[in-house]
C-alpha positions in Angstrom: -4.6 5.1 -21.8 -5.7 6.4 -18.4 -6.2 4.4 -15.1 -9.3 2.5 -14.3 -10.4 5.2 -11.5 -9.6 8.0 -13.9 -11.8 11.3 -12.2 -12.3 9.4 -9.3 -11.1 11.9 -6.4 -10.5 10.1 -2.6 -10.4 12.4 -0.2 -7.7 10.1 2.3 -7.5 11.1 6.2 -5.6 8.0 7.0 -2.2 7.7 8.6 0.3 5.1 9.4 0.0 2.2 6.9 -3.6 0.2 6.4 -5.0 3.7 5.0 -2.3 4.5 3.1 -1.7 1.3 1.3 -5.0 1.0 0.2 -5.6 4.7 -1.1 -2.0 4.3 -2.8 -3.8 1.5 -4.6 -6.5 3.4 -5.9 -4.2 6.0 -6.8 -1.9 3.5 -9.2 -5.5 2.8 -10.9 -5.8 6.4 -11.7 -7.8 7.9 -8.5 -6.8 11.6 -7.6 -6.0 10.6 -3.8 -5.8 14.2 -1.5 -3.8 13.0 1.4 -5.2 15.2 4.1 -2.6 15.6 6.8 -2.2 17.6 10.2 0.3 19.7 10.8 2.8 17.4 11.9 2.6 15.2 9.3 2.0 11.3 8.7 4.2 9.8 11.6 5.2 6.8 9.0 7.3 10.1 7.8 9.6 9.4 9.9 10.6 6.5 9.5 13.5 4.7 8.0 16.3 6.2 6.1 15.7 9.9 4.9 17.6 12.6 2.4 15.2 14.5 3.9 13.2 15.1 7.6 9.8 13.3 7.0 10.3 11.8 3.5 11.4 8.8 4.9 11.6 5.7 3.5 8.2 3.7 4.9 6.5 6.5 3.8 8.0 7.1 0.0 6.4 3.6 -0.4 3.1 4.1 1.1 2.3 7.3 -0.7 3.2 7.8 -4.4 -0.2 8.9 -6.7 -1.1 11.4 -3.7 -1.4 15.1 -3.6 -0.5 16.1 0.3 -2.9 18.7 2.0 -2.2 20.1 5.4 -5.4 21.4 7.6 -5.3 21.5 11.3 -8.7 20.0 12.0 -8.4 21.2 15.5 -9.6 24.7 13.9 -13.0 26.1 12.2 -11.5 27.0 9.0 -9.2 24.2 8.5 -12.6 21.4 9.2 -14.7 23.9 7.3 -11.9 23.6 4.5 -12.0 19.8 4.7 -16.0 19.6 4.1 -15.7 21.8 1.2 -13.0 19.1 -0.5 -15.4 16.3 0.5 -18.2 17.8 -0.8 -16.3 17.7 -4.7 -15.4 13.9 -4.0 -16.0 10.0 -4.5 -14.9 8.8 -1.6 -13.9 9.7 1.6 -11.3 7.4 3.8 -9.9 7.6 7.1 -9.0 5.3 9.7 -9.7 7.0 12.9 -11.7 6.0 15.7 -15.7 5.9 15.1 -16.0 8.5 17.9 -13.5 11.0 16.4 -14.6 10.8 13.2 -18.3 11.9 14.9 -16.7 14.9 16.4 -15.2 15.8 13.3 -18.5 15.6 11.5 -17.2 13.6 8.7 -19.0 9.9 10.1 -21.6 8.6 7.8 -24.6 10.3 9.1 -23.7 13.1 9.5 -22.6 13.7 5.7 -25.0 11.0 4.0 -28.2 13.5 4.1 -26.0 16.1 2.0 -23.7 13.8 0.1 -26.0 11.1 -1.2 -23.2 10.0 -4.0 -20.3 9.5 -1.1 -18.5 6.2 -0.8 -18.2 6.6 2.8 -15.1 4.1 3.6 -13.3 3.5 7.5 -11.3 1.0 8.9 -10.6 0.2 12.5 -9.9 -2.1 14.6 -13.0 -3.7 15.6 -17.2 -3.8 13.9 -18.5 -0.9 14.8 -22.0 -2.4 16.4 -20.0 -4.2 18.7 -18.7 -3.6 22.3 -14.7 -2.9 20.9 -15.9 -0.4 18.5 -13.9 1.9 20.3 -11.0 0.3 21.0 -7.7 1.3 19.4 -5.9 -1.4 17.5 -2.4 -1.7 15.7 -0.8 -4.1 13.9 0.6 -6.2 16.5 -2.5 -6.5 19.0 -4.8 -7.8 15.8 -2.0 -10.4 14.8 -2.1 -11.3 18.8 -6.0 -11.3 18.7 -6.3 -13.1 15.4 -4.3 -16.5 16.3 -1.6 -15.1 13.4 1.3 -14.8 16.2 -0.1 -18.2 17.7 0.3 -19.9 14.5 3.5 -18.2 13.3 5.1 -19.3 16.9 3.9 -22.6 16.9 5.2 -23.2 13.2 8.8 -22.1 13.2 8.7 -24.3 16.7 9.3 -20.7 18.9 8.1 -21.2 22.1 5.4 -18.5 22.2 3.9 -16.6 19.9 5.5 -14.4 17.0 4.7 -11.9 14.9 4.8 -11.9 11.6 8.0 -9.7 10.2 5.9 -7.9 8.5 3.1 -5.6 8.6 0.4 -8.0 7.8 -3.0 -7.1 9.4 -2.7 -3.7 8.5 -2.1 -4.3 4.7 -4.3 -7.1 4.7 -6.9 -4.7 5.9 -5.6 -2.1 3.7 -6.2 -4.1 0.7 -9.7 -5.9 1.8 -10.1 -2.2 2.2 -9.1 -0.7 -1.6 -11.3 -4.0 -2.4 -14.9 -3.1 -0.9 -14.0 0.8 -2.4 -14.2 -0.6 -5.9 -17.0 -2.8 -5.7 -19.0 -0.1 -3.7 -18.0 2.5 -6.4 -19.4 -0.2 -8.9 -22.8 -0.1 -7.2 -23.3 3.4 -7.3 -22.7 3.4 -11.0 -26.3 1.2 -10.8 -27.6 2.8 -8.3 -26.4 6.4 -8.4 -26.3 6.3 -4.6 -22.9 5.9 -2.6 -23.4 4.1 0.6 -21.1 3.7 4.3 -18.5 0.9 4.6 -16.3 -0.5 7.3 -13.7 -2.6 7.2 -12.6 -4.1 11.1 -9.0 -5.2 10.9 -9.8 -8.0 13.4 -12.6 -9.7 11.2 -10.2 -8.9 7.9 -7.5 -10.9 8.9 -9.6 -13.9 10.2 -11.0 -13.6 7.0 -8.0 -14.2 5.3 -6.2 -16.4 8.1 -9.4 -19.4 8.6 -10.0 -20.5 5.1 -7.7 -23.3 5.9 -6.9 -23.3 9.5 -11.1 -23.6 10.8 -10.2 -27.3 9.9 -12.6 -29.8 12.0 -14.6 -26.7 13.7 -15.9 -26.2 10.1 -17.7 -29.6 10.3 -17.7 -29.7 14.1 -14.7 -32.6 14.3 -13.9 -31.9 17.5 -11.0 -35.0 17.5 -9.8 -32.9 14.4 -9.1 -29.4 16.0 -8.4 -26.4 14.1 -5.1 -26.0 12.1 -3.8 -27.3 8.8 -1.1 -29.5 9.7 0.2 -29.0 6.5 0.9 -25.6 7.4 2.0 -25.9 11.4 4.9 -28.4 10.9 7.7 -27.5 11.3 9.1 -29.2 8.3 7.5 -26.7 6.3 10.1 -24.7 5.5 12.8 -24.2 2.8 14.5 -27.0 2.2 18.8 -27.1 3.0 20.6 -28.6 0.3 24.2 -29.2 0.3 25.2 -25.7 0.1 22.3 -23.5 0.5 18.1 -23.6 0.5 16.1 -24.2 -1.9 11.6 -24.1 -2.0 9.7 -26.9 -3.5 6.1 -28.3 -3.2 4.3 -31.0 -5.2 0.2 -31.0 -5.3 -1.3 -33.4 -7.7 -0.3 -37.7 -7.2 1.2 -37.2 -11.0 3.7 -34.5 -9.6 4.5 -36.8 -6.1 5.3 -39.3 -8.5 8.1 -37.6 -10.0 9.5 -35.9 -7.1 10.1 -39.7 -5.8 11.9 -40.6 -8.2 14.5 -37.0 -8.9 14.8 -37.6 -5.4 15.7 -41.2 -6.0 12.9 -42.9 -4.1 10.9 -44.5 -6.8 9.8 -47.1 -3.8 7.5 -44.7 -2.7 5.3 -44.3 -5.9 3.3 -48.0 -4.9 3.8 -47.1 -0.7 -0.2 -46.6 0.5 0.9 -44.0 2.6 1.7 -41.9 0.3 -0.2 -43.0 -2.4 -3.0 -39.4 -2.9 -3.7 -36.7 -0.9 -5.8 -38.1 1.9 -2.6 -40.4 2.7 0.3 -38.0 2.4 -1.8 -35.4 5.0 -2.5 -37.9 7.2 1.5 -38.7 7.0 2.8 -35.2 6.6 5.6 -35.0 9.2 7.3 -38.1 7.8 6.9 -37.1 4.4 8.1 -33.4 5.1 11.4 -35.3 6.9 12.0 -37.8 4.0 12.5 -34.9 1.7 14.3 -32.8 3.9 16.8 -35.6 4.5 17.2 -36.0 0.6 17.7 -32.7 -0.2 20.8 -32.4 1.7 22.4 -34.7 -0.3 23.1 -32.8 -3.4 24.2 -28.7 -4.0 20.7 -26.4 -4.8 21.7 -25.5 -8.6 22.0 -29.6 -9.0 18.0 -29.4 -7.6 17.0 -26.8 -9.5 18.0 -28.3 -12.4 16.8 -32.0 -11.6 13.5 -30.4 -10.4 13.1 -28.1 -13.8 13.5 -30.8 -15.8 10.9 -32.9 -14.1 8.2 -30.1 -13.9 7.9 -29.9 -10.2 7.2 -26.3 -9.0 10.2 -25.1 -7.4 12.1 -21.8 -6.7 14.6 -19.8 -4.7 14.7 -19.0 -1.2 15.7 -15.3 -1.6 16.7 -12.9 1.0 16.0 -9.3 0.6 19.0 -8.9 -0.5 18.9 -11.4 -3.4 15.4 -9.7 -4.4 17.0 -6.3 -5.8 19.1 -8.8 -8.5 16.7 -11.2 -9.2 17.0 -12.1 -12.8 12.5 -12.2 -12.7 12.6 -9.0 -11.3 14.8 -7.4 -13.6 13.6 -8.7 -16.6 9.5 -7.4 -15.6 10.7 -4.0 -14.2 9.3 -4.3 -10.2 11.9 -2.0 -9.3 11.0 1.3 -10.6 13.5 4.1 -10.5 11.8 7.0 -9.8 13.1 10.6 -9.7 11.6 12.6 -6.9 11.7 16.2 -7.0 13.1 16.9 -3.8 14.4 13.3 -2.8 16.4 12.6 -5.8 16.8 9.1 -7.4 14.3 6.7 -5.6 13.5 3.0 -6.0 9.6 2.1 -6.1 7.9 -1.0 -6.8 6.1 -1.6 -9.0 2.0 -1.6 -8.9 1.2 -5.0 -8.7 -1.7 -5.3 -11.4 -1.5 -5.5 -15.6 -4.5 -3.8 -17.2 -5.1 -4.6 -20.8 -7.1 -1.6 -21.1 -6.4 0.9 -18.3 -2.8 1.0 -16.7 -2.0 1.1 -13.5 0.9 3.7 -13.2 3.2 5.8 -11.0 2.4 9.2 -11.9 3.4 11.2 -8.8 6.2 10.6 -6.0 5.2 11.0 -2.7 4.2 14.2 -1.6 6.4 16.4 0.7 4.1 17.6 3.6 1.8 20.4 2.7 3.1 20.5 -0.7 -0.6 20.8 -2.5 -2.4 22.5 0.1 -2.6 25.6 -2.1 -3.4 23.8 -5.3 -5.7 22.1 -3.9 -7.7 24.7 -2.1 -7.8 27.1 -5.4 -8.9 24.4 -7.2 -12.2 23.8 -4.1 -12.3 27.8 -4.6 -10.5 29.2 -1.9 -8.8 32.8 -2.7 -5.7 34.1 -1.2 -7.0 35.3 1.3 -8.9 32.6 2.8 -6.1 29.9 1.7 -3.3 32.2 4.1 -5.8 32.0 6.6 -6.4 28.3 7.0 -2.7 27.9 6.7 -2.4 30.0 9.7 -4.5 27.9 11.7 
């Protein structure tokens, strides 16, 4: 069975990580994704442990299901090249600035007169009608601008702000990205017209950060502020135990009952104040410290049994290092071992979807720079000839 975006082709100019984690999503669903790269390379090649000089790590998981092309777009042929390859595709990504991309002549209006089927797809930092549309923007300066540092800080009680250890906007961004691809390939399949869209990686991560945390401003409660408590005490954390950590949480009244009592506090089954959800929100801090103090009282396999057995949701508090021998892990295959042809043995995870119907798969290891760039071009019609001489650019 073949991938949901089988004979899809993505022509992807992005670099770093929001680009490349969404077109390395389309590409597990079955999308031909031509990774379009100067003649440097990616600079995410670079980083983390290597066998070999730009096959690094980062960039072995941010680029599986691609086919690397390099063109140095700084040249006639090598931009010429690049038209002709958009020109025989879906979609076109990149996640430059608005103003290079005009330069370039790959923005939307420039090609939609001549490419009427194009899924014309960008991401940066900020909308593009707005006064920031030309600002550059990373990683750390949207979690900053989005209140995600702010709330991280305030939560694990820091006294400032704190990123995230991870690269959240970006791959939140990357996936609200891979996301509006899909749905606007879905609409041209009605329409038979592709159409421009933009993803600002500012706006994508409040998106995904206010659902909860808009609080009172949502019904203008001004005494009730913004912030889920629930979420900014610092309480909520993995519990200690006796001899390690354990994660726990109850939701319905019918699960806070039993919690109460394999924590040997039936008492507080009848107390008002924790009674439903209304009460235990408006109590959070003391309930989040009762538990905490029970929980040191006994080892975490004891809790993990007691809680099993009393069908409260519960569950490890893994490092990374406990991930690569987790027993769940192991048993669904996340860890993929996948045999690169010039890296060797690699691990890989695992694409994060199950199709009944059309598999998402890992088909390709990630490219070593350049290593289509003839392939592809004979394949757009280049000769020899003219291949040598946008190589030479």
């Amino acid at each position: 069975m073949s991938g949901a975006l089988e004979g899809v082709r993505v022509i992807d100019l992005t670099n770093t990580v929001l680009g490349p984690f969404a077109t390395q999503l389309l590409g597990d669903a079955g999308a031909d994704v031509i990774k379009v790269e100067p003649p440097a390379g990616d600079l995410v090649r670079y980083i983390g442990p290597h066998r070999t000089r730009g096959m690094g790590a980062y960039f072995l998981n941010l680029n599986r299901n691609k086919r690397s092309v390099v063109l140095d777009l700084k040249h006639a042929p090598a931009r010429d090249a690049l038209l002709r390859l958009i020109a025989g595709a879906d979609v076109l990504v990149y996640n430059m600035r608005p103003p290079a991309a005009a330069r370039l002549g790959i923005d939307y209006a420039s090609l939609a007169p001549t490419h009427p089927r194009l899924i014309h797809a960008s991401a940066s930092g900020y909308r593009q009608n707005s006064s920031m549309h030309g600002e550059p923007a990373y990683d750390d300066i949207i979690q900053g601008e989005s209140g995600l540092a702010s709330l991280n800080g305030r939560a694990a009680g820091a006294d400032g702000p704190r990123y995230v250890p991870s690269v959240m906007a970006d791959k939140i961004s990357g996936q609200t990205l891979t996301a509006a691809i899909a749905m606007a390939l879905y609409a041209r399949e009605r329409s038979g017209h592709g159409q421009a869209l933009h993803v600002p990686m500012l706006d994508a991560v409040l998106a995904f950060l206010l659902p909860e945390h808009l609080w009172g401003a949502t019904i203008g409660d001004e005494e009730a502020g913004v912030g889920y408590p629930r979420m900014l005490t610092p309480h909520r954390r993995p519990y200690a135990t006796a001899d390690g950590h354990l994660c726990l949480i109850a939701v319905t009244d019918e699960q806070w009952k039993r919690l109460y009592k394999v924590i040997e506090r039936p008492d507080l089954v009848d107390d008002p104040r924790f009674a439903n959800t209304a009460a235990r929100s408006a109590n959070v801090e003391f309930m989040y410290a009762l538990l905490a103090a029970a929980l040191r009282q006994r080892t975490t396999a004891d809790w993990l049994q007691r809680l099993a057995d009393a069908d409260i949701p519960h569950g490890a508090a893994n490092s990374l290092e406990d991930l690569l021998n987790d027993d769940y892990l192991r048993e669904t295959g996340f860890f993929r071992d996948v045999a690169h042809p010039s890296e060797g043995e690699t691990k890989a995870l695992a694409p994060p979807v199950d199709y009944s119907a059309t598999p998402a798969t890992i088909r390709r290891a990630a490219p070593r720079l350049g290593e289509h760039t003839v392939e592809v071009l004979s394949e757009a019609g280049f000769d020899a000839a003219a291949i040598a001489a946008i190589r030479a650019c």
